[in-house]
GUZA-612521 format. One line per 3 residues: number of its first residue (from 1); their letters; for each residue y, z, x of N, C-alpha, C. Coordinates in nm, 3 decimals. Layout:
N
NUM) a) Y/Z/X/Y/Z/X/Y/Z/X; ...
//
This chain:
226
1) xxx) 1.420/1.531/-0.237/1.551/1.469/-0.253/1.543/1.321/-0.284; 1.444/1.249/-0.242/1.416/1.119/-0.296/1.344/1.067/-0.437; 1.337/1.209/-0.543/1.290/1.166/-0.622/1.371/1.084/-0.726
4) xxx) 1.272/0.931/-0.780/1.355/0.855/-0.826/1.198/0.757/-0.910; 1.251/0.693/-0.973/1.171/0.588/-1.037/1.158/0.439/-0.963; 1.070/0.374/-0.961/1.030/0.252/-0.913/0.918/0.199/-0.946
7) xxx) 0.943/0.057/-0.901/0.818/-0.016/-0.922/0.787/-0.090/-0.847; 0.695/-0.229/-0.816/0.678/-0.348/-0.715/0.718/-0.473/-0.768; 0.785/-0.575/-0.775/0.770/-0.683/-0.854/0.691/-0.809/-0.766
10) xxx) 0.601/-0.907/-0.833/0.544/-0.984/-0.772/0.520/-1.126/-0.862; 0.615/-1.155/-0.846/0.650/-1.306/-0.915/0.670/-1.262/-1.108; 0.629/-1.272/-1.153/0.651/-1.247/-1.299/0.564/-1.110/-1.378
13) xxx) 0.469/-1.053/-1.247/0.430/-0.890/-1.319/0.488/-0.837/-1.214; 0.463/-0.700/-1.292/0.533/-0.559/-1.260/0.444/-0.420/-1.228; 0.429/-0.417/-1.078/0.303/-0.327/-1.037/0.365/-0.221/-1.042
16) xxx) 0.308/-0.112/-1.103/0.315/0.050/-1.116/0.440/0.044/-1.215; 0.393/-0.042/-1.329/0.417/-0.002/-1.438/0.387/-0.015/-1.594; 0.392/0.134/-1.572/0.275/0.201/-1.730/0.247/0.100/-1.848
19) xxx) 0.096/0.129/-1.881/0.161/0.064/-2.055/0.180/0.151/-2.161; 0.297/0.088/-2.239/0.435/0.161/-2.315/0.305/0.221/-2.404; 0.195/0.196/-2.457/0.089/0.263/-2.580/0.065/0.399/-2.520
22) xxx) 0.090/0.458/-2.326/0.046/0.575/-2.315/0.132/0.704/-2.327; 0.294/0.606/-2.399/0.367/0.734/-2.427/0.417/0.811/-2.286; 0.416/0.690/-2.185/0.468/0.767/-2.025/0.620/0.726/-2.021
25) xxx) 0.692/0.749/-1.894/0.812/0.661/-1.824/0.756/0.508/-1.844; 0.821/0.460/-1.843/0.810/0.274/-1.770/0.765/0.246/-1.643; 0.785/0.332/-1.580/0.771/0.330/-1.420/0.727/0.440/-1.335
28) xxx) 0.708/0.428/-1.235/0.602/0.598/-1.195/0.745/0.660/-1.141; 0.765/0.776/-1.151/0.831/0.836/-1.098/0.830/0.970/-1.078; 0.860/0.913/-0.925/0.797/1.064/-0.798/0.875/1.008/-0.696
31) xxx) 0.881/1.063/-0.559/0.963/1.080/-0.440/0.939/0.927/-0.388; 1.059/0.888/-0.392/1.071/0.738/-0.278/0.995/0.737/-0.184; 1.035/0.846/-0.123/0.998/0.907/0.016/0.852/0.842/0.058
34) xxx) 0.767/0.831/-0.047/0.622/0.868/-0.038/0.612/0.664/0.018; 0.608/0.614/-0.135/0.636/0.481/-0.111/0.704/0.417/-0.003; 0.793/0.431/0.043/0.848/0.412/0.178/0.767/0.444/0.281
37) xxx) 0.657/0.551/0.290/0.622/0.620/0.442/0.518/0.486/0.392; 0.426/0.499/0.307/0.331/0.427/0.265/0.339/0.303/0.332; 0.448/0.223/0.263/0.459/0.105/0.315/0.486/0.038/0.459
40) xxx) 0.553/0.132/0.488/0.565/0.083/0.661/0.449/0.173/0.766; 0.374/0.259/0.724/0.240/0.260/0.776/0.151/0.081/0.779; 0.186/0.074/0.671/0.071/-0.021/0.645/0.117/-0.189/0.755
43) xxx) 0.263/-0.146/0.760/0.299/-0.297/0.799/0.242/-0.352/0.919; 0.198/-0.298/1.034/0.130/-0.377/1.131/0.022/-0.416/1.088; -0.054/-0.358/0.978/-0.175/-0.422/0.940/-0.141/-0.576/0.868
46) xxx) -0.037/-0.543/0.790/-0.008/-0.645/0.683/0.043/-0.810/0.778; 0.137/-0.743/0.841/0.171/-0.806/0.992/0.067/-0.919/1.052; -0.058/-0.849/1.040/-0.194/-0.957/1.116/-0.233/-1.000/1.039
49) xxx) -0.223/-1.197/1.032/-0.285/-1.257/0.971/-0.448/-1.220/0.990; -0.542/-1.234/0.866/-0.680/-1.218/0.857/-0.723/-1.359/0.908; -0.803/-1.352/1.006/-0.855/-1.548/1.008/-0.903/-1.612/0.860
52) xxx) -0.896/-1.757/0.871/-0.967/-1.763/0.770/-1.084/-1.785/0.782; -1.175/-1.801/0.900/-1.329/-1.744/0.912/-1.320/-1.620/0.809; -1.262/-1.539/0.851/-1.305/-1.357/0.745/-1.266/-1.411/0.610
55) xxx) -1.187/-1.461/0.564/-1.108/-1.441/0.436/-1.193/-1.558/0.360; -1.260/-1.631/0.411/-1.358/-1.700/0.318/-1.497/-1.612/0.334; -1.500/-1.525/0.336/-1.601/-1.407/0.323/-1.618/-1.303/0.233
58) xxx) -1.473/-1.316/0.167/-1.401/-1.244/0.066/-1.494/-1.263/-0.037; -1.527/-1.105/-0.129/-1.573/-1.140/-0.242/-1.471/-1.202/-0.341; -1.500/-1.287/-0.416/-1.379/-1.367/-0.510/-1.291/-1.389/-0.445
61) xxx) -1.256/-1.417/-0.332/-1.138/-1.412/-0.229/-1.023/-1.331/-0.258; -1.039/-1.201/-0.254/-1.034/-1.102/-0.292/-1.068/-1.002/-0.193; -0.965/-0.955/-0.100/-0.974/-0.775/-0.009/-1.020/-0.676/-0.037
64) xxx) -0.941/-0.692/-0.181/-0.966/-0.549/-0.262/-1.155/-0.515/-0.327; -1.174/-0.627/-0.352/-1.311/-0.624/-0.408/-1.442/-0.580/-0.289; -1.393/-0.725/-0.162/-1.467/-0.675/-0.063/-1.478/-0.529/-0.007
67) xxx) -1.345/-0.514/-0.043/-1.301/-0.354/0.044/-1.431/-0.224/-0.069; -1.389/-0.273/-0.195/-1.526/-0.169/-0.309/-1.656/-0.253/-0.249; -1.667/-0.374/-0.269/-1.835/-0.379/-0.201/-1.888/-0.308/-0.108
70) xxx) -1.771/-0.350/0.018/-1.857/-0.239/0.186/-1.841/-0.085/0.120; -1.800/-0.020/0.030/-1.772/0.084/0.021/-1.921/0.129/-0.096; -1.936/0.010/-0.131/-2.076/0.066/-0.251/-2.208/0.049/-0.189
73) xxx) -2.213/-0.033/-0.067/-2.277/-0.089/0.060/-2.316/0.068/0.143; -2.203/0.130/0.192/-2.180/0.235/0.265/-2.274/0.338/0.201; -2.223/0.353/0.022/-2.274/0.502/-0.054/-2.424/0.485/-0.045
76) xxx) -2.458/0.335/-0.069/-2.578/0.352/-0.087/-2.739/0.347/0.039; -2.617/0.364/0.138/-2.742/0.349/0.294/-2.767/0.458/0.323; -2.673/0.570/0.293/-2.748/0.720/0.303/-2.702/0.801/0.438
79) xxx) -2.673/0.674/0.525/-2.650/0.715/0.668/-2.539/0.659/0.752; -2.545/0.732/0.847/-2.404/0.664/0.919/-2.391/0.522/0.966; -2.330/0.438/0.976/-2.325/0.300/0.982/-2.173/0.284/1.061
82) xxx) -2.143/0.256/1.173/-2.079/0.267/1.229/-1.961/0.164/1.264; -2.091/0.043/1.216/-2.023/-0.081/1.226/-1.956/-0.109/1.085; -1.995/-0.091/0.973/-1.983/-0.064/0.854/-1.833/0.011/0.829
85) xxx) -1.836/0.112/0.885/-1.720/0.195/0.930/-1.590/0.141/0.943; -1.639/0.103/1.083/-1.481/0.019/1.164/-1.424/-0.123/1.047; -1.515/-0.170/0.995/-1.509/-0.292/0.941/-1.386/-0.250/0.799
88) xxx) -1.436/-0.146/0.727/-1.406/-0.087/0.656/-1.222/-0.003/0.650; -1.263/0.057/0.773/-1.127/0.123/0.805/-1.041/-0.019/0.832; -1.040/-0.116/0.866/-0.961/-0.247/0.914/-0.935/-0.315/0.787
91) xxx) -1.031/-0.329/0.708/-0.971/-0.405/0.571/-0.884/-0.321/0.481; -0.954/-0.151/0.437/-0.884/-0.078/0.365/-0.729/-0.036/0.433; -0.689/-0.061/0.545/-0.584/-0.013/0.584/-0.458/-0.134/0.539
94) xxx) -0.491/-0.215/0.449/-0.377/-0.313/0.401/-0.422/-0.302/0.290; -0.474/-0.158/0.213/-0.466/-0.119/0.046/-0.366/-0.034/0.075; -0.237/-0.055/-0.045/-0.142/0.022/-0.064/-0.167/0.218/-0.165
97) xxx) -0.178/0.279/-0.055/-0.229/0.421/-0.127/-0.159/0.467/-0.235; -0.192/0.517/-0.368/-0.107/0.544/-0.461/-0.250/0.637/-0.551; -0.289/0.769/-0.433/-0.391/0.833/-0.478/-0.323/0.946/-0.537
100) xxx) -0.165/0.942/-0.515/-0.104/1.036/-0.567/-0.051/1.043/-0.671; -0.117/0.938/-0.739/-0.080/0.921/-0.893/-0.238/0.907/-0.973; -0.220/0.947/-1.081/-0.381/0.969/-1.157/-0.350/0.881/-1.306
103) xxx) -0.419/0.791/-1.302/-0.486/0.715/-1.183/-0.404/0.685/-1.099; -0.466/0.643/-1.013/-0.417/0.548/-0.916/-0.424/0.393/-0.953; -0.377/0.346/-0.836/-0.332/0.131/-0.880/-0.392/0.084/-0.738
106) xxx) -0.484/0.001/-0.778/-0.532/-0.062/-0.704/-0.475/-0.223/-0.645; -0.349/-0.171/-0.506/-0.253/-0.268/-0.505/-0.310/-0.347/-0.349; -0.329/-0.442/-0.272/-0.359/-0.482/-0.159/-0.267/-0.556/-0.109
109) xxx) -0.251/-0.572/0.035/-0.158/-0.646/0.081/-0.181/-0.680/0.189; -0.216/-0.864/0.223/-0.237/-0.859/0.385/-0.195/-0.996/0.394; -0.199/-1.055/0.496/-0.124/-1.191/0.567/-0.260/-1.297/0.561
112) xxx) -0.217/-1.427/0.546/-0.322/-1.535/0.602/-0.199/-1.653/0.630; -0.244/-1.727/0.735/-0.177/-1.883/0.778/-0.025/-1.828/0.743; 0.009/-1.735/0.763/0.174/-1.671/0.761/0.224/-1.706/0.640
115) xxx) 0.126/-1.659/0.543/0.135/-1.618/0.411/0.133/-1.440/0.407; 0.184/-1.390/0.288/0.150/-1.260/0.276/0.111/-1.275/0.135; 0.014/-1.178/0.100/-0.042/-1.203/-0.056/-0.071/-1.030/-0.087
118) xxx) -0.036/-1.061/-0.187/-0.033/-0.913/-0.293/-0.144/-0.936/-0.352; -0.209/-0.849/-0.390/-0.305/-0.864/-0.516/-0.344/-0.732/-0.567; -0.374/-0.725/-0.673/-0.373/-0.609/-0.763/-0.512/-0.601/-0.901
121) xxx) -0.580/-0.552/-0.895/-0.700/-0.527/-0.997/-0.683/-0.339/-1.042; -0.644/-0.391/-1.166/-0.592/-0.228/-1.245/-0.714/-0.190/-1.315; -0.875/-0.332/-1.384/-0.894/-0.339/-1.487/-1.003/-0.212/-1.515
124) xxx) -1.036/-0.123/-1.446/-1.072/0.014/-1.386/-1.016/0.141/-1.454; -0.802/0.126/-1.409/-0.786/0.214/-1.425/-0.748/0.273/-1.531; -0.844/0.378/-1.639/-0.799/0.385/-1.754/-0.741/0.523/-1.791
127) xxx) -0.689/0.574/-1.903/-0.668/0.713/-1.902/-0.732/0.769/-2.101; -0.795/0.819/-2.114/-0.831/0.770/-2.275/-0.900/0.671/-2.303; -0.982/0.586/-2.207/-1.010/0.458/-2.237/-0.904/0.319/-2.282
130) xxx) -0.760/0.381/-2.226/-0.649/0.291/-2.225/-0.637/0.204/-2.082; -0.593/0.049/-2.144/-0.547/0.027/-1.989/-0.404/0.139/-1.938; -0.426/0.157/-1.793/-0.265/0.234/-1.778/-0.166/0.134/-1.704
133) xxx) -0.199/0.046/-1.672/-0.088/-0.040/-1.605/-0.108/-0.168/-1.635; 0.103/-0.226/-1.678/0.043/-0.349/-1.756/0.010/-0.466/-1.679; -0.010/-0.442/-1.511/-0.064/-0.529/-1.449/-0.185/-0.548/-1.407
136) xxx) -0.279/-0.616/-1.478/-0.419/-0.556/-1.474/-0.500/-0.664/-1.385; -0.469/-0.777/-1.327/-0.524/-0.842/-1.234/-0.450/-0.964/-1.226; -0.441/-0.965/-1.057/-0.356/-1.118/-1.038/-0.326/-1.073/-0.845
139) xxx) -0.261/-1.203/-0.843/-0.232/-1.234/-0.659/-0.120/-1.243/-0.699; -0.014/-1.287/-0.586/0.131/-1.312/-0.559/0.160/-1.347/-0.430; 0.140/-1.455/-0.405/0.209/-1.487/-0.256/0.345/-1.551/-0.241
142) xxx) 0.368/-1.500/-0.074/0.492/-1.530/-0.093/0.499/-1.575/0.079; 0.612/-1.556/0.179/0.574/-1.594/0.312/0.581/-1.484/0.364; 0.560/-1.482/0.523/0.541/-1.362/0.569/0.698/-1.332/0.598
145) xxx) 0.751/-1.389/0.645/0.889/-1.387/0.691/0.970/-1.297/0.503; 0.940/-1.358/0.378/0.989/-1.271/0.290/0.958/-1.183/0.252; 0.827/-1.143/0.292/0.777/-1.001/0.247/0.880/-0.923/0.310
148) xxx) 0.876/-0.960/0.478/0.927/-0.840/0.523/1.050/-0.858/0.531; 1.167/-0.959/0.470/1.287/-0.932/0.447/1.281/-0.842/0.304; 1.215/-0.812/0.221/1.214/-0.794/0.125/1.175/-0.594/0.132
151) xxx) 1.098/-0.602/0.243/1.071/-0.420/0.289/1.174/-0.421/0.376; 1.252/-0.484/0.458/1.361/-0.448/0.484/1.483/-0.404/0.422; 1.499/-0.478/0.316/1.614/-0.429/0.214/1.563/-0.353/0.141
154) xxx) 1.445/-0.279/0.089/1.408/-0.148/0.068/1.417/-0.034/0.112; 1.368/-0.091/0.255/1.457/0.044/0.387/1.555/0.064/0.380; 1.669/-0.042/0.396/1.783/-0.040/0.399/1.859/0.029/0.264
157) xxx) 1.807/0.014/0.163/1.893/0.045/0.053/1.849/0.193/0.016; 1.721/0.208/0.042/1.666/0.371/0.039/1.725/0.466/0.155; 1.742/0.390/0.263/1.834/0.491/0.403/1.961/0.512/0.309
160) xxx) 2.033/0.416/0.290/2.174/0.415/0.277/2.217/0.548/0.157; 2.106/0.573/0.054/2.098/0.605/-0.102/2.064/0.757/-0.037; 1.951/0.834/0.062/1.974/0.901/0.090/2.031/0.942/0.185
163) xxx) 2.127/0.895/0.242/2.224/0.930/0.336/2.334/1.002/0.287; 2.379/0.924/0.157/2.440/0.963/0.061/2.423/1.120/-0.013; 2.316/1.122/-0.067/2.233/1.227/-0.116/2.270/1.313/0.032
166) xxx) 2.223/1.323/0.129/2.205/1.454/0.219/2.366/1.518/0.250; 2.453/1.360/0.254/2.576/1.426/0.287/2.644/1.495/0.211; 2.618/1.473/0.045/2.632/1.555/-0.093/2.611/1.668/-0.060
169) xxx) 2.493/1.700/-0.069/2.391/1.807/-0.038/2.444/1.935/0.023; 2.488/1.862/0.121/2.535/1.986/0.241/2.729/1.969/0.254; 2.759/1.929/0.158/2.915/1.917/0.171/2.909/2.045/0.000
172) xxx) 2.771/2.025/-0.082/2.858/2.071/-0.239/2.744/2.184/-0.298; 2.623/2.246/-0.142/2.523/2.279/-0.171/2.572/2.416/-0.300; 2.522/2.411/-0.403/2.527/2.558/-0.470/2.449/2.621/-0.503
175) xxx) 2.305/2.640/-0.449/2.242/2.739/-0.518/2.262/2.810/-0.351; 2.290/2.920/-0.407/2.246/3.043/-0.279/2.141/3.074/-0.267; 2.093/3.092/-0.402/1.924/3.147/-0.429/1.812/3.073/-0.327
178) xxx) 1.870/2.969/-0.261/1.780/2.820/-0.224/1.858/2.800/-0.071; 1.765/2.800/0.035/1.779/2.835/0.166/1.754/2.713/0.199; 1.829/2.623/0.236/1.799/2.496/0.311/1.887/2.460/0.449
181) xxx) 1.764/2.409/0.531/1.801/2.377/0.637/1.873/2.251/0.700; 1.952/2.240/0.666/2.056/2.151/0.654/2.069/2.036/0.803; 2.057/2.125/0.914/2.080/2.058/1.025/1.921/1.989/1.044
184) xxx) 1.790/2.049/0.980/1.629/1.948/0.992/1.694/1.886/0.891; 1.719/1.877/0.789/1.789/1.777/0.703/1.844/1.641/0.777; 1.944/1.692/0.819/1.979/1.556/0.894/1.905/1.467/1.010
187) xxx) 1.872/1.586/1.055/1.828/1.544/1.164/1.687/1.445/1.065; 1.615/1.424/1.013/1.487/1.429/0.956/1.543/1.285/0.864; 1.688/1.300/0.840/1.739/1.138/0.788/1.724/1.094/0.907
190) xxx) 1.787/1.090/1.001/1.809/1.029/1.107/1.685/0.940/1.164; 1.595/1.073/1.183/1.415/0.995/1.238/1.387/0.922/1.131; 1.375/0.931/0.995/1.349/0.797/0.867/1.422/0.721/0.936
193) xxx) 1.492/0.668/0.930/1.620/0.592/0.942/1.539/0.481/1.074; 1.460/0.540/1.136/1.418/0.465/1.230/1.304/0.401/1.246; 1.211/0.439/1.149/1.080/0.437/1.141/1.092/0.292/1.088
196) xxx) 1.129/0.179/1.022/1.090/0.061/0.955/1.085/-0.033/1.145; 1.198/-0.026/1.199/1.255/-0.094/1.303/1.090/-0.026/1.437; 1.062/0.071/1.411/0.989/0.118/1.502/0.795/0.046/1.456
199) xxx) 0.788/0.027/1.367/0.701/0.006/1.263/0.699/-0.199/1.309; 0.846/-0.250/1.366/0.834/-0.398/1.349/0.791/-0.454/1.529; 0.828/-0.300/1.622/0.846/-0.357/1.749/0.691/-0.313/1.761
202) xxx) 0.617/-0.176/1.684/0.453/-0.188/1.740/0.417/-0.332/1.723; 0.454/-0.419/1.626/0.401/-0.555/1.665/0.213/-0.556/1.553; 0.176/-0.627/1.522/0.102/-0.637/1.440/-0.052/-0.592/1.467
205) xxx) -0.160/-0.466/1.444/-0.251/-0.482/1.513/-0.358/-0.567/1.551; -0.441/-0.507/1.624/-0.500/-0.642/1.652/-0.677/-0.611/1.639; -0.730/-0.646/1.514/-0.819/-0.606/1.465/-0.968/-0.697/1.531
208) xxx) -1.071/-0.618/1.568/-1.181/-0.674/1.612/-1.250/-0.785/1.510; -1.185/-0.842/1.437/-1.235/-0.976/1.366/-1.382/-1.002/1.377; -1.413/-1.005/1.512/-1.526/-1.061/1.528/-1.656/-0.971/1.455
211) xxx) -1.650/-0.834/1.457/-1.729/-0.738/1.400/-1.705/-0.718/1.277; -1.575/-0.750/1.248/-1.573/-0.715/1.099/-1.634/-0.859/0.974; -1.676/-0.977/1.083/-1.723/-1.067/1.018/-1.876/-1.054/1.012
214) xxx) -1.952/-0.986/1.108/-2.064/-0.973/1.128/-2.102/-0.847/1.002; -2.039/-0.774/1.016/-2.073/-0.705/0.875/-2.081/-0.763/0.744; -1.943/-0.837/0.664/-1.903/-0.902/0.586/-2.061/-1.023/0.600
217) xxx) -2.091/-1.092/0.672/-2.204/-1.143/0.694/-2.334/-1.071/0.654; -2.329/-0.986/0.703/-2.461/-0.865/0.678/-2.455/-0.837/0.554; -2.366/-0.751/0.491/-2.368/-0.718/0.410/-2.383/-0.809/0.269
220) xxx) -2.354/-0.977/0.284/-2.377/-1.020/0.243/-2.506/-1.094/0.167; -2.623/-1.105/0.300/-2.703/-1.113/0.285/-2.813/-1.026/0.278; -2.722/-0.906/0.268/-2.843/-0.767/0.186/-2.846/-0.754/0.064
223) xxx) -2.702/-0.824/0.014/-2.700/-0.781/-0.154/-2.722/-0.914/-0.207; -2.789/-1.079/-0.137/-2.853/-1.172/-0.181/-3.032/-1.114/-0.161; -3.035/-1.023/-0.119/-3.181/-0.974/-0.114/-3.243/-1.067/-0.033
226) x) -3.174/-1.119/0.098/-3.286/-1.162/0.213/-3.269/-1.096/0.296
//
């Protein structure tokens, strides 16, 4: 019921959207729904500023890159690495998932000094040997306080849009052929409806920094070959 078209905007580009040479939509379009759960998963991560001890550790100062290094780090040790792991699961959890699109967009999002910064490296994703998105590398910061007025009025305008939609739904339903459960329906707006506000009081997590620098460290000086 939330299927609809969208995109991200981040100062003067336009994330998750196509370029016009692949003969697609302008914009991806598939269920709100998805984008919405996506994004407010991610927000307590996004929520915790990174120190800037870690974030000058950054390859190119850059999440997203570090996040493929520990991950080409990982393929190539053969074995379990534990610390490697945790370090890993803590940075990748402020990449915005969009594995449900082929390709996918390689979008990141995390906090420093109560900044929030976007950043995005597409230059990967191709289809034909085409670029597919015309945002193919760049940052966007903005404050932390506007990011999340800014996923607030996303919540807000996506609750309100299917609220609308469900009360349609079940006031003008006509297919008989099509058995829907009307009262998990509502009920199932209702629990959305709560999840952004529930998402702001968990409060931001609180990531072992200290280990995830000792890796970022390590790993650093394995791929200088000392």
């Amino acid at each position: 019921m939330s299927d609809g078209s969208y995109h991200l905007e981040a100062g003067t580009s336009r994330l998750l959207e196509y370029a016009s040479v692949l003969g697609r939509p302008r914009f991806v379009e598939y269920q709100l729904a998805r984008l919405h759960e996506d994004l407010i998963s991610m927000l307590p991560y996004v929520r915790e500023d990174v120190p800037s001890a870690i974030a000058r550790q950054f390859r190119n100062n850059s999440l997203g890159a570090t996040v493929q290094h520990l991950r080409q780090a990982g393929d190539g040790r053969g074995e379990e690495d534990a610390p490697l792991d945790i370090a890993l699961e803590a940075l990748a959890a402020r990449g915005l998932d969009t594995a449900y699109l082929s390709p996918s967009s390689g979008i990141w999002i995390w906090s420093i000094d109560g900044k929030t910064i976007i950043e995005w490296d597409n230059r990967d994703r191709l289809y034909e040997g085409k670029a597919v998105w015309t945002a193919q590398i760049g940052r966007f910061e903005l404050s932390a306080e506007e990011f999340l007025h800014e996923l607030r009025s996303f919540d807000r305008r996506l609750m309100e849009a299917m609220e609308l939609r469900v009360r349609t739904a079940i006031a003008s339903w006509a297919r008989p052929d099509v058995r829907v459960d009307f009262n998990r329906l509502e009920a199932e707006q209702v629990e959305r409806s709560t999840w952004m506000a529930s998402a702001i009081q968990h409060g931001p997590i609180e990531t072992d920094w200290a280990a995830v620098g000792h890796v970022l460290s390590r790993t650093k000086s394995e791929g200088s070959g000392r």
